[in-house]
VOBA-1610 file (N, C-alpha, C; in pm, whole numbers, padded with zeros to 5 digits, always signed):
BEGIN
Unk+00512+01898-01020Unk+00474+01757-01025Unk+00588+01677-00961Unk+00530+01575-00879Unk+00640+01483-00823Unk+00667+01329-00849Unk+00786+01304-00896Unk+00770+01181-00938Unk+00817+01071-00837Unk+00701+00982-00838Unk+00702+00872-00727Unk+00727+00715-00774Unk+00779+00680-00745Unk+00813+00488-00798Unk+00779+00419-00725Unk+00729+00373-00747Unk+00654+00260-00705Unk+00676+00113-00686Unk+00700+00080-00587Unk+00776-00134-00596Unk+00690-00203-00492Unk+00604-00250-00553Unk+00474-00327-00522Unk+00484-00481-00552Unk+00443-00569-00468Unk+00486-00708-00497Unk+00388-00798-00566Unk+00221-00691-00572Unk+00130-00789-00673Unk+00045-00685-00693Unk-00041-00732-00794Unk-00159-00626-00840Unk-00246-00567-00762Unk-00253-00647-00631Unk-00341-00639-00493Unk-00307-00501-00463Unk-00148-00496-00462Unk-00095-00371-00380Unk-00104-00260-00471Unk-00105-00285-00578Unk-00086-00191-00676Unk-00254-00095-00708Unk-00353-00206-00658Unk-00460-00129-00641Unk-00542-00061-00531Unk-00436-00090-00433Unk-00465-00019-00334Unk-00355+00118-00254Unk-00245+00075-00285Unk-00155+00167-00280Unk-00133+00275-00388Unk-00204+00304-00501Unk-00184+00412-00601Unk-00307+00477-00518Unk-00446+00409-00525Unk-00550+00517-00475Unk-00528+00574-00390Unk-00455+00483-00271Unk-00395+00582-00135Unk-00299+00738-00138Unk-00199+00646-00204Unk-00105+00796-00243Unk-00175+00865-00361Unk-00254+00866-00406Unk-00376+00971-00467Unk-00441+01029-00343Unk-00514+00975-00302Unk-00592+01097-00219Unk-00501+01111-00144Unk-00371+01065-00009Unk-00370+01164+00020Unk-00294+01268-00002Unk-00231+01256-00118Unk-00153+01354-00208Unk-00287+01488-00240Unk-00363+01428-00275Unk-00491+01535-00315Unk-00480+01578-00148Unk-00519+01566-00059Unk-00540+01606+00036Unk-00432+01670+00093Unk-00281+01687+00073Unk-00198+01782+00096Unk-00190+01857+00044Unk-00209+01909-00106Unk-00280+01973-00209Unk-00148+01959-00290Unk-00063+01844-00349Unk+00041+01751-00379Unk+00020+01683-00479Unk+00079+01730-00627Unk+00030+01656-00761Unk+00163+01585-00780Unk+00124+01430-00785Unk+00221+01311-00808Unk+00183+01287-00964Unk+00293+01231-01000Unk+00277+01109-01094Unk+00347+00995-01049Unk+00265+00877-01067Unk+00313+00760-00969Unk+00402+00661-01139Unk+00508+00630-01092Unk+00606+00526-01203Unk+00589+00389-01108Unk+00499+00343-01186Unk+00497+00171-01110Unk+00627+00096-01175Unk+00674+00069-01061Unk+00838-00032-01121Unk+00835-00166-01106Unk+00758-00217-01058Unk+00726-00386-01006Unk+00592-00414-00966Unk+00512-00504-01010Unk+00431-00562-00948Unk+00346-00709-00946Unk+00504-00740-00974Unk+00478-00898-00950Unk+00582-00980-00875Unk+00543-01124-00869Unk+00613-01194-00802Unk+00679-01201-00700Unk+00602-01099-00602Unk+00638-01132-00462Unk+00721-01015-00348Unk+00779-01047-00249Unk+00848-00989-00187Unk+00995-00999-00247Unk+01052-01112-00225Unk+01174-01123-00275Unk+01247-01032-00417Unk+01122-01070-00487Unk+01126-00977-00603Unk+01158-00822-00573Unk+01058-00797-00541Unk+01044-00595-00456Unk+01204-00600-00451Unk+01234-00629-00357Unk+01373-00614-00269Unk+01493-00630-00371Unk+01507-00724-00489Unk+01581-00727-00530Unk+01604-00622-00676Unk+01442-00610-00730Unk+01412-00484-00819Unk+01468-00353-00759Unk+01437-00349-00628Unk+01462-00211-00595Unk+01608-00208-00551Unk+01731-00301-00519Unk+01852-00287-00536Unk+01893-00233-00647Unk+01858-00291-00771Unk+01870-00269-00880Unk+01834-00146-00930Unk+01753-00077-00864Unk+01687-00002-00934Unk+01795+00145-00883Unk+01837+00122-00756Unk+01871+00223-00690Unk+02024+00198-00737Unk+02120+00148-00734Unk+02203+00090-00845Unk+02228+00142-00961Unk+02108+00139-01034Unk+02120+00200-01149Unk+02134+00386-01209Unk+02046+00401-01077Unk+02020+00589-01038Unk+02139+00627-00995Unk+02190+00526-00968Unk+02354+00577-00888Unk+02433+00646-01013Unk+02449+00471-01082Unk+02554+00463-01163Unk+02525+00568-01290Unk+02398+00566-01338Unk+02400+00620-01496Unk+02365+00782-01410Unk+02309+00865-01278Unk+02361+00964-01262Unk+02180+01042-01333Unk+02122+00950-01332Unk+01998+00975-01416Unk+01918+01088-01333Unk+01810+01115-01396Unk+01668+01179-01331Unk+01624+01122-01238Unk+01597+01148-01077Unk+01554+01055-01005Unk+01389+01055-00955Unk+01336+00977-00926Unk+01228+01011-00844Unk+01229+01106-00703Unk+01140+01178-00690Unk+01119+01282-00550Unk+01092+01176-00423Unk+01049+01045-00475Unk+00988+00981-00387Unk+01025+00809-00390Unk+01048+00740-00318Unk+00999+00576-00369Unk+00906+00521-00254Unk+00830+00472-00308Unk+00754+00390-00184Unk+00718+00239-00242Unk+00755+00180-00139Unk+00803+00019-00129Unk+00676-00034-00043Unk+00594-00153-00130Unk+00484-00236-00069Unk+00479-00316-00066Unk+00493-00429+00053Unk+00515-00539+00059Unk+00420-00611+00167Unk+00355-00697+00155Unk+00328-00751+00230Unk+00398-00795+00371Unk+00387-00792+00539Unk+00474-00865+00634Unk+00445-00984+00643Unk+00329-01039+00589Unk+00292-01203+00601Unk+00321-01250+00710Unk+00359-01335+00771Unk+00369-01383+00884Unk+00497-01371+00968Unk+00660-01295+00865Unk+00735-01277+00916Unk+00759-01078+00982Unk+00660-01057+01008Unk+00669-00912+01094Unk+00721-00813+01046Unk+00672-00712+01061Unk+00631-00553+01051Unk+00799-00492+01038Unk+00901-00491+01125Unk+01049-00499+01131Unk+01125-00551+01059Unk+01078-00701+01061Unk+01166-00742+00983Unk+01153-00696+00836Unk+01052-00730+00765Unk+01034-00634+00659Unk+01065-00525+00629Unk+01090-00398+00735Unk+01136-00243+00732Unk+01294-00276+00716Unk+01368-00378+00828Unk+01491-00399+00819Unk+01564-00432+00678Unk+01475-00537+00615Unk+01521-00593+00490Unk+01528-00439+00369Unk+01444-00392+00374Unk+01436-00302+00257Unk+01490-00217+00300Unk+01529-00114+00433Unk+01650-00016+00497Unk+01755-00120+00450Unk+01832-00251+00437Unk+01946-00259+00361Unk+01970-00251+00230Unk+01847-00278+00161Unk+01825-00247-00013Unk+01843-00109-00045Unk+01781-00016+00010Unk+01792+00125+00011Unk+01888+00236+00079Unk+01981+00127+00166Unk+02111+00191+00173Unk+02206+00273+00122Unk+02232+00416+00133Unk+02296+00486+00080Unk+02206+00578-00029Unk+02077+00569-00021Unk+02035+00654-00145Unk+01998+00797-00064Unk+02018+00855-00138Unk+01941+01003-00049Unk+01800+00990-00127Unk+01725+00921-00221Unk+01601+00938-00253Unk+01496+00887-00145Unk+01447+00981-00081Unk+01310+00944+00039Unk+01214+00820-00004Unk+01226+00730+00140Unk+01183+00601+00060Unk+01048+00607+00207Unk+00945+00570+00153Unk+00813+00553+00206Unk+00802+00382+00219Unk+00738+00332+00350Unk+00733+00169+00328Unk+00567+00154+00341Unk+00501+00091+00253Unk+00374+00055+00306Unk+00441-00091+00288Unk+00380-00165+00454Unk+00393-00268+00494Unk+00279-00362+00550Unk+00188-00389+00487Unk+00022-00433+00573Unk+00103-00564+00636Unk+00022-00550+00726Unk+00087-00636+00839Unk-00099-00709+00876Unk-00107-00879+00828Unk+00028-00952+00775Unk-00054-00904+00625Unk-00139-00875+00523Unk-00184-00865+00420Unk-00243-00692+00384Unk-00196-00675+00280Unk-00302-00564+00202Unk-00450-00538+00194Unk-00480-00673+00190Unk-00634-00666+00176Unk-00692-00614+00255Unk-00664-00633+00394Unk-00701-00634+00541Unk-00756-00478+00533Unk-00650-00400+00456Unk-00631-00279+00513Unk-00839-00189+00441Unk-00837-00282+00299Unk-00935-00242+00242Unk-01128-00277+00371Unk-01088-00360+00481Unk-01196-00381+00536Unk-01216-00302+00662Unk-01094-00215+00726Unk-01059-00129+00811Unk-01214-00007+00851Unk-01204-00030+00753Unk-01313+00129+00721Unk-01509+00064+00679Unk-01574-00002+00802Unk-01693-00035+00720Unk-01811+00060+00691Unk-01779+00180+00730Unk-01850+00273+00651Unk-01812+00269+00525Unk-01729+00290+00496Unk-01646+00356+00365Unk-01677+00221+00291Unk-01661+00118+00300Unk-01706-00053+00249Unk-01850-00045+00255Unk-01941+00014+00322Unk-02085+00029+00268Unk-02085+00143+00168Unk-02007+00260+00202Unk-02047+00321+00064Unk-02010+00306-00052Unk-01920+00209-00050Unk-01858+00144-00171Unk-01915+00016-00270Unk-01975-00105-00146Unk-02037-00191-00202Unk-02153-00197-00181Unk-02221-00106-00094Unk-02354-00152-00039Unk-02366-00191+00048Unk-02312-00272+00171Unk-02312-00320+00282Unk-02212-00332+00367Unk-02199-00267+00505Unk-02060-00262+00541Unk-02029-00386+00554Unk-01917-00403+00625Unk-01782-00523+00703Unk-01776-00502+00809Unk-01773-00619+00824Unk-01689-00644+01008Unk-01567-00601+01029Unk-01511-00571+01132Unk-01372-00472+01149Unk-01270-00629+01143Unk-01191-00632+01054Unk-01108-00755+01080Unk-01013-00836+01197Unk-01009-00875+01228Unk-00920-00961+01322Unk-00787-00954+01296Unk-00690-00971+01378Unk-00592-00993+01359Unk-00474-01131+01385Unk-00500-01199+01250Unk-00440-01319+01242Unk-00396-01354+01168Unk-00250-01404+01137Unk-00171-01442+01029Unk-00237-01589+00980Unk-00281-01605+00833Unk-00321-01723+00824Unk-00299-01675+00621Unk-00231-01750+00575Unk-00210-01713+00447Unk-00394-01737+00427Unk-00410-01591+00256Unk-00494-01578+00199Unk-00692-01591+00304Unk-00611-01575+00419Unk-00710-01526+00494Unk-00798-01372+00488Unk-00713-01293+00423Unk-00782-01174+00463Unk-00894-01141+00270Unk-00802-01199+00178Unk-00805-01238+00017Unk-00939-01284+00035Unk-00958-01376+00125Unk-01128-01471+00174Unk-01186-01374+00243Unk-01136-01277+00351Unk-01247-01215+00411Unk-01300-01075+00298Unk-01200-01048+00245Unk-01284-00924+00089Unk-01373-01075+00061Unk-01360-01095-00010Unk-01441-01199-00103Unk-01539-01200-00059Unk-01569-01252+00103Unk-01657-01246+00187Unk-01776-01158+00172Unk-01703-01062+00213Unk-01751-00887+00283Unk-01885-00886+00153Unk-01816-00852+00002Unk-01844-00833-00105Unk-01932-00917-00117Unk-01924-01063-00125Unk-02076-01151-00130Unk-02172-01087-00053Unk-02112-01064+00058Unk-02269-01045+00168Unk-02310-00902+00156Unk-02267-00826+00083Unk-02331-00726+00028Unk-02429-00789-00106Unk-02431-00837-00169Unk-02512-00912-00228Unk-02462-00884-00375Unk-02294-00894-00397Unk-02268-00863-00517Unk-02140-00945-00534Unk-02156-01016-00624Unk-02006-01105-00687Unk-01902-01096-00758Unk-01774-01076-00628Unk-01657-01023-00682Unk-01569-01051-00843Unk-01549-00961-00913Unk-01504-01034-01031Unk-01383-01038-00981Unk-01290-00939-00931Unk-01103-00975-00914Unk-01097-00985-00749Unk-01194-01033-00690Unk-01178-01077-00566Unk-01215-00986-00428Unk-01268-00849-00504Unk-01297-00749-00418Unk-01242-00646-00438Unk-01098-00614-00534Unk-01004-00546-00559Unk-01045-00439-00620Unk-01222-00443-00724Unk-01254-00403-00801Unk-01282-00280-00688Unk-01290-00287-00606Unk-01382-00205-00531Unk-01251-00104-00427Unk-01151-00123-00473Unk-01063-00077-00408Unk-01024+00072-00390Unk-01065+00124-00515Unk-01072+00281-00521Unk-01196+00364-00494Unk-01312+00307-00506Unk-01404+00327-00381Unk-01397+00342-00236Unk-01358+00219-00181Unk-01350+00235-00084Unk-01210+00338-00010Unk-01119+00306-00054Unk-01008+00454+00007Unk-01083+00562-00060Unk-01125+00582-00165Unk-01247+00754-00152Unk-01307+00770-00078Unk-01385+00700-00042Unk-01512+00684+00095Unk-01444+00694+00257Unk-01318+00637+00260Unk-01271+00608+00389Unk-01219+00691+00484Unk-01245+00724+00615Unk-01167+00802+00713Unk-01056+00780+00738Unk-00928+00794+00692Unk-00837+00746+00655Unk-00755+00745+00815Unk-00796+00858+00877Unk-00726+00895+01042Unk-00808+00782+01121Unk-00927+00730+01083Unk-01004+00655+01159Unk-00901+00456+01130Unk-00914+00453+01029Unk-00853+00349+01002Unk-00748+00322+01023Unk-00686+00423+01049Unk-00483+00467+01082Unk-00488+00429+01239Unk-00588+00467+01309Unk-00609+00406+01449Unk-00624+00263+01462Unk-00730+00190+01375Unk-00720+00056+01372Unk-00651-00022+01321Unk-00524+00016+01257Unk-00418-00087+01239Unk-00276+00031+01230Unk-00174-00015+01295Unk-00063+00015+01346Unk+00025+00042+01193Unk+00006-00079+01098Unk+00116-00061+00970Unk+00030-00009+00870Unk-00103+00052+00897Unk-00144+00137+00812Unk-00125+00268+00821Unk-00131+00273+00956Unk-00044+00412+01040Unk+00066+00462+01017Unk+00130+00366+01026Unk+00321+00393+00957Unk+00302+00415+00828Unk+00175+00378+00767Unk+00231+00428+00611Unk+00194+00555+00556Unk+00042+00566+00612Unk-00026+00719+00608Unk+00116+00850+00668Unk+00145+00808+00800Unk+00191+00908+00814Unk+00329+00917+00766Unk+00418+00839+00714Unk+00558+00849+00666Unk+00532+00934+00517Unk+00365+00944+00441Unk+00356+00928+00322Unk+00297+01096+00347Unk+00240+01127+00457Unk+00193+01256+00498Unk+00324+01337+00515Unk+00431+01290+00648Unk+00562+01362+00613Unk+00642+01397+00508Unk+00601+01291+00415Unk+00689+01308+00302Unk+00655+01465+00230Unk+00509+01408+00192Unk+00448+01537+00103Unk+00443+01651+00168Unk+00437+01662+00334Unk+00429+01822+00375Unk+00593+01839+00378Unk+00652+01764+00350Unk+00800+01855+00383Unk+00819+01875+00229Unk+00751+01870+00114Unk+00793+01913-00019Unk+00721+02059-00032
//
C-alpha cells in the first residue's frame, strides 16, 4: 500500500483529484491510500500547508508519504508559474511530488470527456473553450448538468466520480495540456514503484 498526501485548495479539487488518482492507480494495478492534508482556502494556503508540512517530515524524522500530489488551480496566473511556486515549497524533499495544475480551473477538466459526461449525466457537453474568466468553467458544469435535464445539487461536482469512471482518460490528456502533465507525472510515478 502507498501512502499519498494530498494538498488540494477546495472541495472542487478534492473531488476530482482523489477519483483520478483512484483509477489510475487501479489501472497500474497500484493500491494507494490517499491522506488529504488541505482543502480549503485557496492557493496561497496549499503552498504554505505544504511548507509546513514538508518541514515537519524533516524535522520530527517521521513516516513519510511514497507520494505528494499538489492541486491547485493556475487561474489566470499560468501553468509555470504555479509549477515554479510549489518547486520552491518542495525544495529539498526527496518525497516525489506530483502537480495537478488545471489550467485556468478544475472543473474544466470534468467537461473534457463528453462521452464519459453522457454516461454520467445523461447528456453529453460541449468540449470547453479555453478562457480565463473567474468561475466560468463552475457555470459551464452547472450548465452541462441542467441541459441534461437534471439539477445540480453541489454544482455538478456530484457527478464527478462518474464521470472520470466513464472517461478516456488518454483522450482527454490530448485535449488539455495541464491535464496531460498530471496524468502522466501521476502514471510515472506509479510505474516506477
Amino acid at each position: 500500500m502507498h501512502e499519498v498526501a494530498l494538498f488540494v485548495e477546495d472541495d472542487a479539487h478534492r473531488q476530482i483529484i482523489g477519483p483520478l488518482v483512484s483509477r489510475i492507480a487501479e489501472e497500474q494495478n497500484t493500491e494507494t491510500r490517499l491522506d488529504w492534508r488541505t482543502a480549503v482556502r485557496g492557493h496561497g494556503r496549499v503552498v504554505q500547508e505544504l511548507r509546513n508540512y514538508i518541514r515537519d517530515l524533516e524535522q520530527q524524522h517521521g513516516a513519510a508519504p511514497h507520494l505528494i500530489i499538489v492541486a491547485t488551480d493556475a487561474n489566470c496566473d499560468g501553468l509555470n508559474e504555479r509549477e515554479r511556486e510549489i518547486h520552491q515549497a518542495t525544495q529539498g524533499t526527496s518525497i516525489p511530488v506530483v502537480l495537478a495544475i488545471p489550467d485556468p480551473h478544475v472543473e474544466r477538466w470534468l467537461l473534457l470527456d463528453g462521452a464519459a459526461f453522457r454516461a454520467a449525466v445523461g447528456q453529453g457537453c460541449d468540449a470547453p473553450d479555453r478562457k480565463c474568466a473567474r468561475n466560468r468553467y463552475k457555470e459551464r458544469l452547472i450548465e452541462a448538468v441542467h441541459n441534461a435535464g437534471v439539477t445540480p445539487i453541489l454544482g455538478g461536482l456530484e457527478y464527478a466520480e462518474d464521470i472520470i469512471q466513464a472517461m478516456d482518460i488518454d483522450r482527454a490528456a490530448q485535449a488539455d495540456r495541464s491535464f496531460a502533465r498530471f496524468v502522466d507525472g501521476l502514471r510515472a510515478q506509479l510505474q516506477a514503484w
